[in-house]
N, C-alpha and C positions, 0 to 999 in steps of 0.2 A: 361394710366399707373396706377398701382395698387398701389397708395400711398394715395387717397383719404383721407383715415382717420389718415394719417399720416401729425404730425405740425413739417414741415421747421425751422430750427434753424441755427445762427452760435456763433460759439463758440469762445471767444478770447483766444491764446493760445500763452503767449509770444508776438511776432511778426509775430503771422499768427492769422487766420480766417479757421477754421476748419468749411464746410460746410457740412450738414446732416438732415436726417428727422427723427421722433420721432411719436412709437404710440405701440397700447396694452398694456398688462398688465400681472406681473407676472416674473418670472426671469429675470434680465437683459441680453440681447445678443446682443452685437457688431458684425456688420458686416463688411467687408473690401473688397469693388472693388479690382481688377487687370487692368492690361493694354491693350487698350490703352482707360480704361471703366471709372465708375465712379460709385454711389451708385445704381445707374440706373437699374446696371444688378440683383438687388434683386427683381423687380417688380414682375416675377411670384411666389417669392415665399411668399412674405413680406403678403399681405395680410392673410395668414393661419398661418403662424408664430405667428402673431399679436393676435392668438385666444389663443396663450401658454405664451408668452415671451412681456415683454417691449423690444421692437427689436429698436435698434440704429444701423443706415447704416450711415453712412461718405462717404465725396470723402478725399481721402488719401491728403494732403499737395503736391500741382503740378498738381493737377487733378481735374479734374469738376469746381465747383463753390469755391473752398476752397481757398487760398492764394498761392501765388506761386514768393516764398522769393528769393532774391538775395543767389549765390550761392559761394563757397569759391575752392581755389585752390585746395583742400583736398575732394571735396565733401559733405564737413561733414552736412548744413542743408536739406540734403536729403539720410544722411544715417540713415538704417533701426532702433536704436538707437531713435533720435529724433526723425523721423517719428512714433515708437512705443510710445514715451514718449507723442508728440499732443493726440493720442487717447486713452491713460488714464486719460491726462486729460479732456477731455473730457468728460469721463464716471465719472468723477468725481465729475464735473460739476452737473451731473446730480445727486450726489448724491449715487452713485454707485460706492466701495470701489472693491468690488469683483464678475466678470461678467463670461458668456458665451462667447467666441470668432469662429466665423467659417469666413471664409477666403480664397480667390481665388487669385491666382498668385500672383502678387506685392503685397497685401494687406495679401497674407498667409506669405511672405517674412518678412512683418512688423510685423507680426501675431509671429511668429518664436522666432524675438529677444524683441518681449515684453514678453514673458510668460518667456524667461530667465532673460529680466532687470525686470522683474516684478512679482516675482513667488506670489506673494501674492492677486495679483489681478487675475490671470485667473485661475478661477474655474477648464473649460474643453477647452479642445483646437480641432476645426477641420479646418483643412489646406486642401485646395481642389488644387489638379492638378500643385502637385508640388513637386522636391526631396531636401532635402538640398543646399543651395547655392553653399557654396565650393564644396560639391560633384559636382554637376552639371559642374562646371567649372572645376573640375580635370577630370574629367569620358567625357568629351568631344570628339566626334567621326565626323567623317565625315557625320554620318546620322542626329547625330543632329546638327550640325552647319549650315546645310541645312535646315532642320527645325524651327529651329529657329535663323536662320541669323539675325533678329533686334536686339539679344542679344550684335554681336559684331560689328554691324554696330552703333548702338545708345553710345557705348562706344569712339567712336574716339573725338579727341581732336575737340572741338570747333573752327568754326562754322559750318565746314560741312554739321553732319548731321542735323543742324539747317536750314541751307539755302534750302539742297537738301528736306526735309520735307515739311517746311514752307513755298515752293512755293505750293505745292499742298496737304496739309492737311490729306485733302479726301481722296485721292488716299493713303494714306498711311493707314489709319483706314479700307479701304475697302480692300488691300492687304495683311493686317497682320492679320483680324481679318477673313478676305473669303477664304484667305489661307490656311486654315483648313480643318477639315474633312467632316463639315456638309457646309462649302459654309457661306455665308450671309442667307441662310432661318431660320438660330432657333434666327436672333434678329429683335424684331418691330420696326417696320420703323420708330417708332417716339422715340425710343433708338437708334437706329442708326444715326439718326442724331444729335439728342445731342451729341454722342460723336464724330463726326465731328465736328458740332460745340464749342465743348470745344477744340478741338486741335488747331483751329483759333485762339483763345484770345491771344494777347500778352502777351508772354513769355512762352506758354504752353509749345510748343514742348523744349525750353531750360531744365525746371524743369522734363520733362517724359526723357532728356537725362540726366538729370545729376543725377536722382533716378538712372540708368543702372550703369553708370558712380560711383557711387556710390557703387554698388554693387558687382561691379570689384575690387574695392579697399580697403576702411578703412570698408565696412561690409564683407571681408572676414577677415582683420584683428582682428577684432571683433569674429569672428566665430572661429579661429584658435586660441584667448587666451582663448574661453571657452571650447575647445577641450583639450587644454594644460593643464588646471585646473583642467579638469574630469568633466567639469562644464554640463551637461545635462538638459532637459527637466524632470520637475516633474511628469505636471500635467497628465492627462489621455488625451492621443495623439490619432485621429482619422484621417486618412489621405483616402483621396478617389482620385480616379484618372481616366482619362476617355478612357476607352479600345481602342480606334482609337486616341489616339494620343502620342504624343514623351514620355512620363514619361511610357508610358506601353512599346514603342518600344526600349529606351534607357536603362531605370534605373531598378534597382530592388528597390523600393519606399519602399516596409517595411523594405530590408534590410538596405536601407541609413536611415531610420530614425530612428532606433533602435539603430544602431551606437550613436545617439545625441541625446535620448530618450530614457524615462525609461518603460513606459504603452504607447505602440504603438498597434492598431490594423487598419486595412482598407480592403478595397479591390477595385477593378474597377467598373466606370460604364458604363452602355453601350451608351457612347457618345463620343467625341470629348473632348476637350480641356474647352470648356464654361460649365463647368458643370451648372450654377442656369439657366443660357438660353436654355440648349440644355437638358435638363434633371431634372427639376425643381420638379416634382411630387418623383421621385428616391429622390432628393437631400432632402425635404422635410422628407421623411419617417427615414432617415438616422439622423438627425437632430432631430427630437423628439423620435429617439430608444435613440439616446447617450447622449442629453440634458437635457431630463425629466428623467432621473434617479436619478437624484440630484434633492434634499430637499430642498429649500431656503425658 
């Protein structure tokens, strides 16, 4: 894995343990896994990043090596909210007031409502492989609820899909994530099982439902009072998305985020759904056109 030069940390944050690695030099940039992944999926691209950027990857709060806290009727220590407030602090932590952010599914979700709880800390914002939440859930079709069925499967009341997961882990990480366009070939074998491995730990699969679980509810409440307000994205929004999968086939992506954004541009690439695994060299070039044009 390509983290050699990268030093392991965890962070105290509250009542969690934010785990992550740290290395290079030069702008700060936070990174943010998706599901059902962990910081892991940066490995092809973290080392060449490292040659521009002080790059910070995290496992999101419920994921990887990070903490994964008792949870509340409401949802609430896994709505996107907190979740976004652990990884400022974080970057904070490190001395890092005001950063870079790029971000893949659950991690671009958290990615979303920190640059509006936090207009001061993100610089530039890139959200990979993803439409707005609430849209997503209003704009809901047959093609994608088939596509992505774990959306409303992972949302049912406790323990279901606890038990029905929890028996066999694996099979669930190799189903949701082979179930795609490119197959299991664009992840290394020794990424693939870590995140097997992480979904085994006790209480994993609880805290990856109850982020969903979360997302159904007080994070769209959340979304719909900054809709109400006029409330928007400031900062300069890059959204990339990958030509074979559900966000090219369901949504129109600049149109939804234009809607809840003020400086949106993007376009697709030619992948699937894992953009840093399945399209890392793309993902790279795109990242240092719209990162390195900022001065710090």
């Amino acid at each position: 894995m390509s983290f050699e030069d990268f030093t392991p940390f965890r962070v105290a944050v509250g009542d969690v343990d934010i785990f992550g690695v740290k290395g290079g030099a030069g702008p700060p940039l936070l990174l943010l896994h998706g599901h059902p992944q962990s910081h892991l999926i940066w490995h092809k691209c973290a080392t060449q990043l490292a040659e521009h950027f002080t790059v910070i990857a995290t496992d999101l709060r419920g994921y990887g090596a990070s903490s994964r806290p008792p949870s509340d009727a409401h949802h609430t220590p896994y709505s996107k909210r907190v979740m976004a407030a652990d990884q400022v602090a974080v970057m904070r932590h490190f001395g890092f007031e005001r950063f870079l952010v790029c971000a893949h599914d659950r991690g671009a979700r958290v990615a979303h409502r920190m640059a509006l709880d936090h207009p001061d800390a993100v610089e530039r914002l890139m959200l990979l492989d993803i439409a707005p939440t609430l849209a997503m859930y209003e704009r809901t079709d047959r093609t994608f609820a088939t596509l992505y069925f774990h959306w409303f499967f992972l949302i049912q009341p406790e323990p279901l899909p606890e038990m029905l997961i929890g028996a066999h882990p694996e099979v669930y990480v190799d189903r949701v994530m082979g179930g795609r366009h490119a197959g299991l070939a664009p992840f290394a074998p020794e990424a693939l099982a870590a995140y097997r491995e992480a979904l085994r730990q006790p209480g994993a699969v609880h805290a990856m439902c109850e982020d969903y679980r979360a997302s159904a509810t007080i994070d769209l409440e959340h979304d719909r009072a900054d809709i109400e307000r006029g409330h928007k994205l400031g900062c300069p929004l890059r959204v990339l998305w990958g030509e074979e999968g559900a966000i090219e086939k369901c949504f129109d992506a600049l149109a939804e985020w234009r809607l809840v954004a003020r400086d949106v541009s993007g376009r697709a690439l030619p992948c699937g759904h894992y953009i840093p695994e399945e399209a890392p060299a793309d993902l790279v070039a795109e990242m240092l056109a719209f990162f390195e044009a900022i001065e710090q």
